[in-house]
C-alpha positions as CSV (number, residue, x, y, z in Angstrom):
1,X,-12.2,5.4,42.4
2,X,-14.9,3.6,40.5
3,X,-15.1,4.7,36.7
4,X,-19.1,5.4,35.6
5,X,-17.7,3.0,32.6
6,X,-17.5,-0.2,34.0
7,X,-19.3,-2.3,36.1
8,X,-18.3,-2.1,39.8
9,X,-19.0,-5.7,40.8
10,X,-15.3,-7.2,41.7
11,X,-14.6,-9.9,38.6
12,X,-16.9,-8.3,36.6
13,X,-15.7,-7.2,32.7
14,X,-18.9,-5.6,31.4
15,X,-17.9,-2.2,29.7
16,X,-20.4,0.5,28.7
17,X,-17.7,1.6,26.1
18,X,-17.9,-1.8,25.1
19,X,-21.5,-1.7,24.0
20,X,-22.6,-5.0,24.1
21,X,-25.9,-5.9,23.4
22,X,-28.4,-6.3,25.9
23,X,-26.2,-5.2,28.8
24,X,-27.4,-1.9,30.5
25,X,-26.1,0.0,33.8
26,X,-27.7,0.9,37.1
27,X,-26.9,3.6,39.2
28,X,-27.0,2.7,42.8
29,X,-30.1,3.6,44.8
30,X,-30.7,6.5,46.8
31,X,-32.8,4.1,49.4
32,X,-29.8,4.0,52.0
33,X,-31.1,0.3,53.3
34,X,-30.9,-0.5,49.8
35,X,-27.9,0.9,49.1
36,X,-26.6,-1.3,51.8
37,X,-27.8,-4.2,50.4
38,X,-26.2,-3.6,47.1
39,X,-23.1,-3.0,48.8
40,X,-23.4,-6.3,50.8
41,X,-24.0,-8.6,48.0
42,X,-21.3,-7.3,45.7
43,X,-18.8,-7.7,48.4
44,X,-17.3,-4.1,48.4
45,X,-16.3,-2.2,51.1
46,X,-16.5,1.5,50.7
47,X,-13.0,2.9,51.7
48,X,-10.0,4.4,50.1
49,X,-10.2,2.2,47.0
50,X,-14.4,2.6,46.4
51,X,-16.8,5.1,46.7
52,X,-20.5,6.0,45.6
53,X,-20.9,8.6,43.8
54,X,-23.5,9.4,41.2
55,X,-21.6,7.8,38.5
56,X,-21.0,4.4,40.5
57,X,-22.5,1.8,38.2
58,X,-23.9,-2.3,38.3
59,X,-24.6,-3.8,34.9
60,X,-27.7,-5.6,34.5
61,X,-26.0,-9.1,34.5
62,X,-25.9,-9.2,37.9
63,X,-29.8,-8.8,38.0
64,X,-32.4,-11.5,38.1
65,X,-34.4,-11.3,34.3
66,X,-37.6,-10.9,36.1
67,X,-36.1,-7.5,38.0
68,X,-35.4,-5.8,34.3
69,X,-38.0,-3.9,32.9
70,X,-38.0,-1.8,29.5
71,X,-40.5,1.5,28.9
72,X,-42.2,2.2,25.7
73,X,-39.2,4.1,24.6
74,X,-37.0,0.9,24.9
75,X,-35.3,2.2,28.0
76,X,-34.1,-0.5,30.2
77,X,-34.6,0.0,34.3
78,X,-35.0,-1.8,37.3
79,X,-37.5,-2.8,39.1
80,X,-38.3,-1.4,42.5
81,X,-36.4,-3.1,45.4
82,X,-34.1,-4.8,42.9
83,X,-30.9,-6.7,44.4
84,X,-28.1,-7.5,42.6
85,X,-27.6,-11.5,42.9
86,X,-26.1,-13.1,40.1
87,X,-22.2,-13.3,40.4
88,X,-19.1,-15.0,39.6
89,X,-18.6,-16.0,43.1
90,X,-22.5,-17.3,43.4
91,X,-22.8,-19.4,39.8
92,X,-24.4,-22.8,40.4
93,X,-24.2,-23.5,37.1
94,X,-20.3,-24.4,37.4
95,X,-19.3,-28.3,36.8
96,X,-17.7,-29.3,39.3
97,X,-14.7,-31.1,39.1
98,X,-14.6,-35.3,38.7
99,X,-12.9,-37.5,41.7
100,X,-9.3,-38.7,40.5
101,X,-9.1,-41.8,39.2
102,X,-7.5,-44.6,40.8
103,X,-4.1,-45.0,39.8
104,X,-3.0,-48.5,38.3
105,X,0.8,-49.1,38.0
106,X,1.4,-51.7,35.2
107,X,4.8,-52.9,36.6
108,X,4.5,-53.0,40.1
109,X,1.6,-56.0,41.1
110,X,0.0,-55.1,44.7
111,X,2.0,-57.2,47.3
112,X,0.7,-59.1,50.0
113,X,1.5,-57.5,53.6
114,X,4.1,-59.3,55.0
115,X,3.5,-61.7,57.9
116,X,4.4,-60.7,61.3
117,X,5.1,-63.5,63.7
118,X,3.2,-62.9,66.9
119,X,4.5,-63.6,70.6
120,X,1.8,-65.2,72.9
121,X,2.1,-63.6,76.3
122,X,1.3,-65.9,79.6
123,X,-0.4,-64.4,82.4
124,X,3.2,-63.8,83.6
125,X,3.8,-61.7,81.3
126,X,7.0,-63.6,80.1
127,X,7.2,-64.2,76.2
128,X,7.2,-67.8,74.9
């Protein structure tokens, strides 16, 4: 069952015991079409090994900047109709890996294919 500690987005490390600056958590909404989106885009199934419950949790780095907002008291919340959308799975920002280079051999120099000798064929169909 989910722990109301950590974030429940599959990969995801963020830890409210770990108090790291800047990251907050988000209950899931009580809108169920919402809900249903939130459960779409973090790719969770609810079953046996997941459930929502009151204490169910998404930190805010899966949330776009613009979707954050902070009261006067400094409270962190999220904006109406917020989606979570920034994952692991999703990052553009990943390099993606070179082509291989072409293998030289410094021993071996390329060969030329051999020759093949070619039979002409008559009409007949009898070989020369």
């Amino acid at each position: 069952m989910p722990n109301r500690d950590h974030c429940s987005v599959p990969l995801c490390q963020n830890n409210r015991s770990k108090k790291t600056p800047g990251v907050t958590f988000h209950t899931f909404p009580k809108d169920k079409a919402l809900k249903k989106q939130w459960i779409i885009k973090i790719k969770r199934d609810i079953g046996r090994n997941f459930a929502i419950n009151a204490s169910t949790r998404i930190c805010s780095k899966h949330f776009l900047p613009s979707q954050l907002k902070k009261s006067l008291g400094g409270k962190t919340y999220l904006e109406k109709g917020a989606i979570p959308s920034i994952f692991p799975w999703s990052d553009e920002s990943k390099t993606q890996r070179k082509s291989p280079k072409k293998r030289v051999t410094k021993d071996k120099q390329p060969q030329a294919a051999p020759e093949i000798e070619i039979e002409i064929l008559h009409e007949t169909g009898n070989a020369n």
